[in-house]
C-alpha positions as CSV (number, residue, x, y, z in Angstrom):
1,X,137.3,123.7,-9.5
2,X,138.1,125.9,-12.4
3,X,138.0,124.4,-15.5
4,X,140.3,126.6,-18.0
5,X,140.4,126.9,-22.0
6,X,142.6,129.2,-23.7
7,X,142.3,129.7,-27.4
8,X,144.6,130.9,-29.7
9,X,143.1,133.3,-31.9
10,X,144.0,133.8,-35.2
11,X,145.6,137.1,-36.3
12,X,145.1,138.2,-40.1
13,X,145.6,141.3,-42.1
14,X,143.0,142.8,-44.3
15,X,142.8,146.2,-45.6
16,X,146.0,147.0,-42.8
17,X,144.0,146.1,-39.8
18,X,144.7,143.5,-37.7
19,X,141.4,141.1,-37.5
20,X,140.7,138.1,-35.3
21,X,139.6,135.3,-37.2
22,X,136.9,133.6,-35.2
23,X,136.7,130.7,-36.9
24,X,139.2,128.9,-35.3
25,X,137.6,129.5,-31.9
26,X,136.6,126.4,-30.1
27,X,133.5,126.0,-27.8
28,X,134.9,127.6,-24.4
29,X,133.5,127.5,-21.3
30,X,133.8,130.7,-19.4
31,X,136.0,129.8,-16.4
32,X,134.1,126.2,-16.3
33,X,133.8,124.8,-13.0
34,X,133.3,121.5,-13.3
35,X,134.3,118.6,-10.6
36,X,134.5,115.4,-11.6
37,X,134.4,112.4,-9.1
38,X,137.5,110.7,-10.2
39,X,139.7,113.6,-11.6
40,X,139.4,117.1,-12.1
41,X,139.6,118.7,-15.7
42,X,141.2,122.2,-14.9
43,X,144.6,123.9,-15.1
44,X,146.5,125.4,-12.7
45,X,148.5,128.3,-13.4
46,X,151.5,130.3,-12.0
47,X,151.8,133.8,-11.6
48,X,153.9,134.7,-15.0
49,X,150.6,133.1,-16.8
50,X,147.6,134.8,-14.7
51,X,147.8,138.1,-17.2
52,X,147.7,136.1,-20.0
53,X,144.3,134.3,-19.3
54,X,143.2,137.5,-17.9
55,X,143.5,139.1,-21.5
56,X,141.8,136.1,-22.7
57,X,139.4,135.9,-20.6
58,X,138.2,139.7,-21.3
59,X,138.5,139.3,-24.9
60,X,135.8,136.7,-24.3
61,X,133.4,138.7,-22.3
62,X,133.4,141.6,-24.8
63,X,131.2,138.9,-26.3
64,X,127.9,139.1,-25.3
65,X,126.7,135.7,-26.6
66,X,129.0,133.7,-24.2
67,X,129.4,135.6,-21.1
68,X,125.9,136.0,-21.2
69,X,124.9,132.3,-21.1
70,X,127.2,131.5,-18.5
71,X,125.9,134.3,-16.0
72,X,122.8,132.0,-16.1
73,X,123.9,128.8,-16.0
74,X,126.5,128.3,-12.7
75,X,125.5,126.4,-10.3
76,X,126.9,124.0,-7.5
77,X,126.3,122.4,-4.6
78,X,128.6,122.0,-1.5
79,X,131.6,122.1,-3.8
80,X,130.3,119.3,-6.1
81,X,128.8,120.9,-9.6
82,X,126.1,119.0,-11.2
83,X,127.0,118.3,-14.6
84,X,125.9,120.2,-17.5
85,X,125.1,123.1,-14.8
86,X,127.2,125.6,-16.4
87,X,127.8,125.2,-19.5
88,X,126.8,127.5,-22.3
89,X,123.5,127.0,-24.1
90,X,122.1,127.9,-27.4
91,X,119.1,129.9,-25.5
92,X,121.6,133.1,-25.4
93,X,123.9,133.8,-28.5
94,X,124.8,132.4,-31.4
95,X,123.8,128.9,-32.9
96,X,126.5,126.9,-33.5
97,X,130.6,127.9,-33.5
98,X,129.7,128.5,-36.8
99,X,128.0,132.1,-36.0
100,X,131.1,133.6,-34.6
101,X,132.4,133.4,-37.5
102,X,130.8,136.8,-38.3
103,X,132.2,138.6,-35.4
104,X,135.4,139.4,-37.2
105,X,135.8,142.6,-34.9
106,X,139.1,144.9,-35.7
107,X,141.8,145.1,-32.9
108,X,140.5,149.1,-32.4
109,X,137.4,148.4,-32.4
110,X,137.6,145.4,-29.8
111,X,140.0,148.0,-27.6
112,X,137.0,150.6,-27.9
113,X,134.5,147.7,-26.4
114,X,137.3,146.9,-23.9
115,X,137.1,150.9,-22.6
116,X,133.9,150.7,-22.8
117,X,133.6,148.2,-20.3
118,X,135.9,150.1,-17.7
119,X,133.8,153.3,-18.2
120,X,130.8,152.1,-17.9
121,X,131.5,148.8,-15.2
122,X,134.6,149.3,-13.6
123,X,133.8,153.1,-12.2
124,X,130.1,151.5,-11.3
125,X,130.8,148.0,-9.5
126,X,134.8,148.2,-8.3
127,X,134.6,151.6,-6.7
128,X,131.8,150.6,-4.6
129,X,133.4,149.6,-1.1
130,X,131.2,147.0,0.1
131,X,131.1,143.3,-0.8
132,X,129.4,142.4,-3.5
133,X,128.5,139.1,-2.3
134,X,124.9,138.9,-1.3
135,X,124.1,135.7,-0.4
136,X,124.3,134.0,3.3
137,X,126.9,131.0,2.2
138,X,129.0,130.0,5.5
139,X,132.4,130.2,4.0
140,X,133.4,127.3,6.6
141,X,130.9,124.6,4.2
142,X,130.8,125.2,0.2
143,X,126.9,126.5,-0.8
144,X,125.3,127.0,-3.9
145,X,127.0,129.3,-6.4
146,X,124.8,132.3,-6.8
147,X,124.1,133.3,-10.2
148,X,124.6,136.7,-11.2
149,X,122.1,139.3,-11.1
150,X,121.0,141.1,-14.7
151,X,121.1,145.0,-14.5
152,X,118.3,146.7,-15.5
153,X,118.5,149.0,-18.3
154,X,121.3,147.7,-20.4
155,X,123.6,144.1,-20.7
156,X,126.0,143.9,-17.6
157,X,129.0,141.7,-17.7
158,X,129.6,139.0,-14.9
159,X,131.1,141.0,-12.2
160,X,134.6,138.6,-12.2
161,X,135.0,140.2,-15.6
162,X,135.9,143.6,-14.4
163,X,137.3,142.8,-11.4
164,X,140.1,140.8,-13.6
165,X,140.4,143.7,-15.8
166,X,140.7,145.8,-12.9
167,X,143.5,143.1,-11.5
168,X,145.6,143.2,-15.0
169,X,145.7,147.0,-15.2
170,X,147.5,146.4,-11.1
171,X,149.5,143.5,-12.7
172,X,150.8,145.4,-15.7
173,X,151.8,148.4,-13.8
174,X,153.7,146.1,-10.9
175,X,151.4,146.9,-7.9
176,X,153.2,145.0,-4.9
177,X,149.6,145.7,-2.8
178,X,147.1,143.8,-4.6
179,X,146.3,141.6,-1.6
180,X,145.7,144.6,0.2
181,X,143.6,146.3,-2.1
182,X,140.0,147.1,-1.2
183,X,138.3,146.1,-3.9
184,X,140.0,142.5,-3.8
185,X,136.9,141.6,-1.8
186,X,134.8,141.7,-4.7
187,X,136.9,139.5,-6.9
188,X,135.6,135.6,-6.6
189,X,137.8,133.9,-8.3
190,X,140.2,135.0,-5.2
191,X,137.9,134.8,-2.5
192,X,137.3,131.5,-0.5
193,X,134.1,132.8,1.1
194,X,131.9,132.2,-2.4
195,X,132.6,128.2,-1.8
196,X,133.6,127.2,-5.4
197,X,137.3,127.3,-4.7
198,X,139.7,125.1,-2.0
199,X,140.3,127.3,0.7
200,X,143.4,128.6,0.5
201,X,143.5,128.8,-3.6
202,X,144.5,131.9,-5.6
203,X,145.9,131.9,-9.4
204,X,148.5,134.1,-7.7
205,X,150.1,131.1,-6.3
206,X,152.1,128.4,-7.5
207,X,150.2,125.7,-9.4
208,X,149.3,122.6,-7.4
209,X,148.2,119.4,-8.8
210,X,144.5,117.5,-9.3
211,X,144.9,115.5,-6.5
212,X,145.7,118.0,-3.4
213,X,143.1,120.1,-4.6
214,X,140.7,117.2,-5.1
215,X,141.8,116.3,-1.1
216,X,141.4,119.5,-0.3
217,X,137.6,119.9,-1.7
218,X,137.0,116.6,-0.3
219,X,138.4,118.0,4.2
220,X,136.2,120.6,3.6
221,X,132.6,118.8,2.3
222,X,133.7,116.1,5.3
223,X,134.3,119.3,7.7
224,X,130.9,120.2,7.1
225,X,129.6,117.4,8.7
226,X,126.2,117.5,6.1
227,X,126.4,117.3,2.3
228,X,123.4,117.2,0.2
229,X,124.2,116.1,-3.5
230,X,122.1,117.7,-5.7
231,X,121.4,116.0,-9.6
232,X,121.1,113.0,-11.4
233,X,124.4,112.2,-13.3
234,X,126.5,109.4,-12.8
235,X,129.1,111.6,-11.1
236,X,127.2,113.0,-8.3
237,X,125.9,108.9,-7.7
238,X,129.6,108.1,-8.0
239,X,131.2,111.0,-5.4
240,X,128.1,110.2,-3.3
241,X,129.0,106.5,-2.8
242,X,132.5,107.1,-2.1
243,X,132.2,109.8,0.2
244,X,129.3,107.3,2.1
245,X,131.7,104.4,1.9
246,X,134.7,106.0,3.1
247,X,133.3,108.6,5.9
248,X,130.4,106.3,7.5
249,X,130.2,108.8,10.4
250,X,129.5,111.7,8.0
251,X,125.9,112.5,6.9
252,X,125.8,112.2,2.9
253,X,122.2,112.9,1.5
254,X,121.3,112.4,-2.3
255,X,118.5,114.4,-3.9
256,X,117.1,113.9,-7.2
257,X,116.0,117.3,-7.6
258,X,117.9,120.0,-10.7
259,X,118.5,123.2,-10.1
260,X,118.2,123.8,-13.5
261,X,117.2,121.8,-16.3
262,X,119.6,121.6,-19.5
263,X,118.9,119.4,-22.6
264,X,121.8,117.2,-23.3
265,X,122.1,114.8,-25.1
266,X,122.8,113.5,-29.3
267,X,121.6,114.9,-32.1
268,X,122.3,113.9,-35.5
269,X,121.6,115.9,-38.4
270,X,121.4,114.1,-41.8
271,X,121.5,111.3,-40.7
272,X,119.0,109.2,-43.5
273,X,119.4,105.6,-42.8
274,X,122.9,105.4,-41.7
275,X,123.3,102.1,-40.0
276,X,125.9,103.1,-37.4
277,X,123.2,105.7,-36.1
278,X,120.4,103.4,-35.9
279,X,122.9,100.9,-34.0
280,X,123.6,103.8,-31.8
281,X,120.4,104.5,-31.2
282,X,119.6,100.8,-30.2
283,X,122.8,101.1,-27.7
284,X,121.3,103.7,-26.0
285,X,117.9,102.6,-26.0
286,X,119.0,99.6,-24.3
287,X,120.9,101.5,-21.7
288,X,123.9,99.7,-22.9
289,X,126.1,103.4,-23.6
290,X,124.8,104.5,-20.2
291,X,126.1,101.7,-18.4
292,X,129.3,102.0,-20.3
293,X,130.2,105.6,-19.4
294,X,129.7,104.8,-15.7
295,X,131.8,102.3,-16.1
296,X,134.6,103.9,-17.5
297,X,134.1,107.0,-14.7
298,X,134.1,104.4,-11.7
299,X,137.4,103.1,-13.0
300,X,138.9,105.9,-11.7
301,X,137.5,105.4,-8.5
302,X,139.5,102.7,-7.9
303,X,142.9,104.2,-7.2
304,X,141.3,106.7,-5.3
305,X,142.2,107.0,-1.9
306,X,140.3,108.6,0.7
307,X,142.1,112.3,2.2
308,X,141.3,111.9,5.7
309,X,141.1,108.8,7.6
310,X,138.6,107.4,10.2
311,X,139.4,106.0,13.7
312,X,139.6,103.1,14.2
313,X,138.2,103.1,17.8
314,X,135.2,104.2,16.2
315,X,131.8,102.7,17.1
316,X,128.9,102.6,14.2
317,X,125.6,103.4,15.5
318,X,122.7,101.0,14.3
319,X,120.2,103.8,13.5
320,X,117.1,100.7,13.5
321,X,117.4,100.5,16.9
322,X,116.8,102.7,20.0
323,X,120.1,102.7,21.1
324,X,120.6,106.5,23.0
325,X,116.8,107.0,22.6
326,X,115.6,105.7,25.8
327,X,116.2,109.0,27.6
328,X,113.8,110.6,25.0
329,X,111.0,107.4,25.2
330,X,111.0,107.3,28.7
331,X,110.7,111.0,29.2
332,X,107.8,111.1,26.2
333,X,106.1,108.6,28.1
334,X,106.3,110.3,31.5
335,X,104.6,113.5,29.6
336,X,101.9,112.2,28.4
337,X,101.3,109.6,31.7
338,X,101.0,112.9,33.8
339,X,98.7,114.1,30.8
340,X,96.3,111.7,30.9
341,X,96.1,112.2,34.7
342,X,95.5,116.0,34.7
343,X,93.1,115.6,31.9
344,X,91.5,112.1,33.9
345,X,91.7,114.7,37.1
346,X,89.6,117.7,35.6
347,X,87.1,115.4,33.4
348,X,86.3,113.7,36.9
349,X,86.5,116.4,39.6
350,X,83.1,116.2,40.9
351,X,83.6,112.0,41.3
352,X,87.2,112.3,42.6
353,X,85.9,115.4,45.2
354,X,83.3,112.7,46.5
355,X,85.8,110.0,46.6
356,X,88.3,112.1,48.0
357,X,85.4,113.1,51.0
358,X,84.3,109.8,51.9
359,X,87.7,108.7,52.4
360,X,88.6,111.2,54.9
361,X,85.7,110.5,56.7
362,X,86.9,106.8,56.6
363,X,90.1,108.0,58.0
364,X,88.9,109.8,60.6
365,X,86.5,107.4,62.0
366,X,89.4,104.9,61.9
367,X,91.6,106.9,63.9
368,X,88.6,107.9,66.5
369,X,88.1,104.0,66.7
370,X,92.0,102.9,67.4
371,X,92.2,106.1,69.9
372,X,88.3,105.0,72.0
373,X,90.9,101.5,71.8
374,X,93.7,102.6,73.4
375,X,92.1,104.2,76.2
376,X,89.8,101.7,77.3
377,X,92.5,99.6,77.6
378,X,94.8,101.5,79.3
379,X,91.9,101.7,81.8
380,X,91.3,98.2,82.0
381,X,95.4,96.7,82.4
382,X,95.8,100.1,84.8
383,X,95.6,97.2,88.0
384,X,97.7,94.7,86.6
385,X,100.3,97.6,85.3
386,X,100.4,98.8,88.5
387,X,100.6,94.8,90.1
388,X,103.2,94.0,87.6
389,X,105.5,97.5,88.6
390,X,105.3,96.5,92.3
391,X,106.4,92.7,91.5
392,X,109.6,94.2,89.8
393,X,110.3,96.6,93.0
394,X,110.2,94.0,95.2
395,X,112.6,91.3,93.1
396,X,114.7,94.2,93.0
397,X,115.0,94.8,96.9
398,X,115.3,91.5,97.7
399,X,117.6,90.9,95.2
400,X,119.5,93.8,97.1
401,X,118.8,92.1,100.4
402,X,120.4,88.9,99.3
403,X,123.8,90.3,98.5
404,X,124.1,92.3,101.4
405,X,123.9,89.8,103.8
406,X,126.2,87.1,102.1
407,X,128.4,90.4,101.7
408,X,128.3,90.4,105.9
409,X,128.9,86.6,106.3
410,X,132.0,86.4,103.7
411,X,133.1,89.3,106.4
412,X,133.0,87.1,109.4
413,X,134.6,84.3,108.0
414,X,137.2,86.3,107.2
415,X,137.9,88.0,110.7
416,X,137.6,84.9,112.1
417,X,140.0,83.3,110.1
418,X,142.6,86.1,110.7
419,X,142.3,85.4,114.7
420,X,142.7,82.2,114.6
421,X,146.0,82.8,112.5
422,X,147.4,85.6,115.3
423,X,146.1,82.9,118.1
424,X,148.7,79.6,116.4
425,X,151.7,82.6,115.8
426,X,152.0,83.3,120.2
């Protein structure tokens, strides 16, 4: 999130010239993007204040000591910056807020610089009609924050620069069709496929507070389903641990690694033998000041609230176990069982062809043996099969026999029965 100082600069006259006086100029981060875990330091502004910072921000870059530093220096990491990532070192520029302090620049002569930079940028980078985005960051997760090319041959301001000047000269002459300008796909700040904004931010919109845009960085890292916190401050420890304790189901990772390495740090100058340095000094040694800033940073992690919430029907997986894996084991084993065989099979062959040879002729001798069996004796029972078949015949026709005749006798007795009746009737 954008992290915004504006400075007041001090008009003065001298010799009937308006100077800036730079000595009232504080440290200033060019458009800072800094996320903190508990709170975000930035300012939102509304739409009647966007071409002020924009003046601001190109008086600024006309300075080639700080825009210079920054182009360098901004990084970040899945929406989460790394802390002292960004901000502008003594390796490029002045030393000190001291040296500016020279650059008393007359108004003219800062207007000259100004159309200097739309000659020679704006014609060269804003009229091209392609985007000038070249890395491959999925705008659905936040990435890391490319840092801007140098061009060869002379210093080249960060690319937002003149896109913003290019934005105030359609501001101050009441273009209505900025959104549907071509070259708006070159500007960053307003473009939610670079990653370092909420999706759905512009400075042309009304100004929303710390916490829905901290909610809204925080859907979008758990959208991603896989977050990788880069660094080794006590911020990326502290967002890491929320984030793990509040999302279980999401995978958090945490790597100690920098992206780029920036001395920070105390340094006293003159010091002699003050006592409240050397007590300092022991504080830190004994890691007492460390443990006191995370402190006071994990104190505002306790209000915090988490932006989405998890169901509650939701099962944890123990990942120690082989819950879900068995498929996987059982099919692994399988593999390399009918491995071993083919390579048992083809180390073998000549033993198994042998093997395989002597029990065919097993079988077949077997079978020969049960079939010489059979037929001997089928030849031997063919008397008593054929004894045995006549037996049956014959039961059967005298069982036929039998109920013929009482069939005959039950017929007589019945006749007879009947004349005897007609007899006793006359």
């Amino acid at each position: 999130m954008p992290k915004t100082t504006i400075f007041r600069p001090k008009y003065e006259s001298r010799d009937g010239r308006d100077v800036i006086n730079w000595k009232t100029l504080p440290t200033i981060n060019i458009l800072s993007s800094r996320v903190s875990p508990c709170r975000l330091s930035f300012i939102f502004v509304p739409k009647t204040a966007h071409d002020v910072l924009i003046k601001y921000w190109l008086k600024i870059a006309t300075m080639d000591h700080l825009y210079y530093g920054e182009s360098r220096n901004t990084f970040m990491y899945n929406g989460i910056l790394v802390s002292n990532m960004n901000t502008i070192t003594t390796s490029f520029g002045l030393e000190g807020i001291d040296g500016y302090a020279d650059l008393n620049v007359a108004y003219k002569a800062f207007l000259l610089s100004v159309a200097e930079v739309i000659d020679f940028y704006v014609i060269q980078i804003l009229d091209i009609a392609i985007d000038l985005n070249i890395t491959s960051v999925d705008y659905r997760c936040y990435g890391l924050l490319s840092k801007f090319q140098p061009t060869v041959g002379y210093h080249s301001p960060p690319e937002f620069i003149t896109v913003l000047f290019k934005l105030l000269q359609h501001l101050e002459r009441g273009d209505d069709t900025i959104k549907n300008s071509n070259w708006l796909r070159t500007l960053n700040l307003l473009n939610f496929k670079h990653s370092f904004y909420p999706k759905g931010f512009s400075y042309l919109n009304e100004p929303i507070s710390y916490s829905e845009a901290l909610g809204k960085i925080e859907r979008e890292v758990v959208h991603c389903g896989k977050t990788v916190f880069i660094g080794k401050s006590s911020q990326m420890r502290l967002e890491y641990e929320f984030l793990s304790r509040n999302y279980p189901r999401i995978k958090f990772f945490e790597s100690s690694d920098e992206i780029h390495r920036v001395v920070s740090g105390f340094e006293f100058k003159s010091s002699w033998r003050s006592k409240i340095v050397k007590s300092f000094k022991g504080i830190n040694e004994a890691g007492l000041f460390t443990h006191t800033e995370r402190w006071d940073r994990s104190k505002g992690c306790a209000n915090r609230t988490a932006a989405m919430k998890q169901s509650g029907i939701v099962k944890l997986k123990n990942i120690a176990t082989l819950d879900g894996a068995f498929l996987t084991v059982f099919i692994l084993t399988g593999s390399l069982f009918c491995g071993a065989i083919v390579v048992f099979v083809v180390e073998s062959r000549s033993k198994i062809w042998r093997i395989i040879v002597d029990m065919r002729r097993a079988f077949l001798f077997v079978g020969s043996l049960i079939g010489r069996t059979i037929l001997v004796l089928t030849v031997e029972c063919r008397l008593s099969i054929r004894r045995l078949i006549g037996n049956v015949r014959g039961a059967l026709i005298l069982r036929r026999n039998r109920r013929s005749k009482r069939l005959g006798t039950n017929t007589i007795r019945i006749v007879t029965t009947r004349v005897c009746d007609i007899d006793r009737n006359k």
